[in-house]
TORKOL-115428 format. One record per residue (C-alpha): residue in one letter; x, y, z. Coordinates in Angstrom, 1 decimal, decimal comma, m for minus. Layout:
// TORKOL-115428
   resn        X        Y        Z
      A        X        Y        Z
...
END
This chain:
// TORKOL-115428
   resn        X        Y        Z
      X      0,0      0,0      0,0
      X      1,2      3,4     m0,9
      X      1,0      6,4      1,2
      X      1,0     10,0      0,3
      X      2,4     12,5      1,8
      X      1,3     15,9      2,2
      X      4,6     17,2     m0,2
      X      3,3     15,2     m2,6
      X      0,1     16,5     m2,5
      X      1,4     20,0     m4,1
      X      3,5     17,4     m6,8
      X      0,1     16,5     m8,8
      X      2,8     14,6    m10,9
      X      4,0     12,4     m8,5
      X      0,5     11,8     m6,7
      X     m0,8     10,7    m10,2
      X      1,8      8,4    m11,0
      X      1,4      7,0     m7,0
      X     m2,4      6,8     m8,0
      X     m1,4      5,3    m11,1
      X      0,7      2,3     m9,0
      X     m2,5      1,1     m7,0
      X     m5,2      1,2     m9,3
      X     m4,0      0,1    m12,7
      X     m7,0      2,0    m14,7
      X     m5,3      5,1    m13,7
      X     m2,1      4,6    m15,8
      X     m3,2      6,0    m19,1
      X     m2,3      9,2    m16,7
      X      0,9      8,3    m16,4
      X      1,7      7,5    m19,8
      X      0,2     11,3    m20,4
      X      1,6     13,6    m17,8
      X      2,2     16,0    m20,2
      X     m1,1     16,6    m21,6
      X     m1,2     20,2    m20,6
      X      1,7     22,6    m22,7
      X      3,6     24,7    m20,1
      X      2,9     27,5    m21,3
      X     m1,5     26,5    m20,5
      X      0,1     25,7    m17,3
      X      1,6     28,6    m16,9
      X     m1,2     30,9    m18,2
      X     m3,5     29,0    m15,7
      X     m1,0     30,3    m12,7
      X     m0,9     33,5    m13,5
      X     m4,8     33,8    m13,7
      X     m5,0     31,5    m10,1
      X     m2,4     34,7     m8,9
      X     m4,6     37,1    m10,1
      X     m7,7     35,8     m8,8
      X     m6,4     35,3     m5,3
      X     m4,7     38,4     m4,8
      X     m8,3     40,0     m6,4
      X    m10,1     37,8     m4,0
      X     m8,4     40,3     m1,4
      X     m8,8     43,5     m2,8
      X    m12,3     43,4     m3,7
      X    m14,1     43,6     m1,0
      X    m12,1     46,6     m0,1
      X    m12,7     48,1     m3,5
      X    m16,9     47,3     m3,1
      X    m16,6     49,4      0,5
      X    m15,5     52,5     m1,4
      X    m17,9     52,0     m4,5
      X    m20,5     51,8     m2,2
      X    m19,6     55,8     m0,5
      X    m16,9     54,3      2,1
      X    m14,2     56,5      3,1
      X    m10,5     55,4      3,9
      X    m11,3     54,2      6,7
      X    m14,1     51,9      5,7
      X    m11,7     50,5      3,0
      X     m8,7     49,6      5,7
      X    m11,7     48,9      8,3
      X    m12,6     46,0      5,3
      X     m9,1     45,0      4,8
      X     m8,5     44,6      8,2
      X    m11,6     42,4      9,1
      X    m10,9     40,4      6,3
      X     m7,8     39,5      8,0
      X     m9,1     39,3     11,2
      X    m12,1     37,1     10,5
      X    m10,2     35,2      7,9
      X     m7,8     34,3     11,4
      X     m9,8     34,2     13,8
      X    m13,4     32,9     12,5
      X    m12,8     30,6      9,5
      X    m14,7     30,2      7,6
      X    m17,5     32,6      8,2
      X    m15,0     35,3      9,4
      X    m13,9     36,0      5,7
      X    m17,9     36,8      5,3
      X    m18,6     38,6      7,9
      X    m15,2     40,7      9,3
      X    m14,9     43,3      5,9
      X    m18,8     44,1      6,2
      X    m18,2     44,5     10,3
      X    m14,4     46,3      9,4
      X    m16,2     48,6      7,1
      X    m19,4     49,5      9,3
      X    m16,8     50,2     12,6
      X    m14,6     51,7     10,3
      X    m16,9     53,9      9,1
      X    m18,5     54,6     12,5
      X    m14,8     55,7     13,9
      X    m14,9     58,0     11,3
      X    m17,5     60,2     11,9
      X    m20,3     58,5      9,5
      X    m23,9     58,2     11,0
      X    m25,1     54,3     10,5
      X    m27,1     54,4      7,5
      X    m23,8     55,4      5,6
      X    m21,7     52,9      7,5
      X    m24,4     49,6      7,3
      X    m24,3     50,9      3,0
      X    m20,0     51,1      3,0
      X    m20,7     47,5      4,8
      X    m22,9     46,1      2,3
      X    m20,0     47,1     m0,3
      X    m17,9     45,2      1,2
      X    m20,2     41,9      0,9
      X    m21,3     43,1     m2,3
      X    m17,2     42,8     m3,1
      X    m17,5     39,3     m1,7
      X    m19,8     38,2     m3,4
      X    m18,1     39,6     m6,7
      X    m14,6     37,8     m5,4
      X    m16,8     34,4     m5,2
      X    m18,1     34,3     m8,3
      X    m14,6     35,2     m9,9
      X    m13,4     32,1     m8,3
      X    m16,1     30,2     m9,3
      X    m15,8     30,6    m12,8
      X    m12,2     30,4    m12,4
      X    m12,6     27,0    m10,9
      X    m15,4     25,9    m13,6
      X    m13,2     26,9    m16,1
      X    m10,0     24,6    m14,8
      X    m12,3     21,7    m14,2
      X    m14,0     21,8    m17,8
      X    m10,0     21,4    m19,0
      X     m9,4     18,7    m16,9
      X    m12,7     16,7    m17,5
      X    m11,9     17,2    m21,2
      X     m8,7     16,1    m20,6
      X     m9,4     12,6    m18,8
      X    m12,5     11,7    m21,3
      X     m9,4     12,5    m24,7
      X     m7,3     10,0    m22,8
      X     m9,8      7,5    m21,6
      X    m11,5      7,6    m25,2
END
C-alpha cells in the first residue's frame, strides 16, 4: 500500500503516478503527464495569482464604490484578515462588512452610511466568489476534457 504525503500532494505529478501504482486503470495518466503545454500551465497560474490576490482586494474596492471613506476600506481590509484568522470560515464573510461599518462609525459617518460602506464590502465578496467560481469551472472543464481525450 502506498501512502501519500502531504509534499506530494502539491507534486500533482508524483501523486498521479502513485495513483497510477495502486489502481492500474489510472495509468493511461501516467503514460500522459504532459497533456497540458507549459505554457496553458503557466497561463493558468498567473490567472489563479490574479484571482487570489483579487479575492483580497475586492471587498475593499466594493466598500469604497459603495460611498466608504478610507477608513471603511482599511476597516474591510483589516476584518478580512481578522475574520479570515480568527473565524474561519464565516470570518472571511462577515469581518470586511463589520471592518467597514466600525470603520466607518470611527470616522464620523452616521449608521445608515456605514451599514451601505458594509454592504459594499459583501457586495465585493460576493463579486470575489463568483470570480473564483468561474475560475474553478473553467479549470475543471480542461481537466474533465482532458481525462475523457485519454480515456476515449
Amino acid at each position: 500500500m502506498f501512502f501519500l504525503s502531504k509534499r506530494d500532494d502539491v507534486r500533482s505529478t508524483n501523486f498521479i503516478i502513485k495513483l497510477s501504482l495502486i489502481d492500474p486503470d489510472m495509468k493511461s495518466f501516467r503514460k500522459n503527464l504532459d497533456q497540458f503545454s507549459g505554457r496553458f500551465l503557466i497561463i493558468w497560474a498567473v490567472v489563479t495569482i490574479v484571482v487570489s490576490i483579487l479575492d483580497y482586494i475586492i471587498p475593499a474596492w466594493g466598500t469604497k464604490k459603495f460611498g466608504g471613506s478610507k477608513r471603511g476600506v482599511l476597516g474591510s481590509m483589516i476584518g478580512l484578515l481578522f475574520g479570515l484568522f480568527l473565524f474561519p470560515p464565516f470570518g472571511i464573510i462577515i469581518g470586511p462588512f463589520v471592518g467597514a461599518v466600525l470603520g466607518e462609525i470611527t470616522g464620523g459617518k452616521d449608521n445608515k452610511a456605514a451599514l451601505k460602506a458594509g454592504l459594499g464590502s459583501f457586495v465585493g465578496f460576493l463579486l470575489g466568489t463568483l470570480m473564483k467560481l468561474i475560475v474553478s469551472g473553467m479549470m475543471a472543464w480542461y481537466f474533465i476534457a482532458e481525462i475523457i481525450k485519454t480515456v476515449a
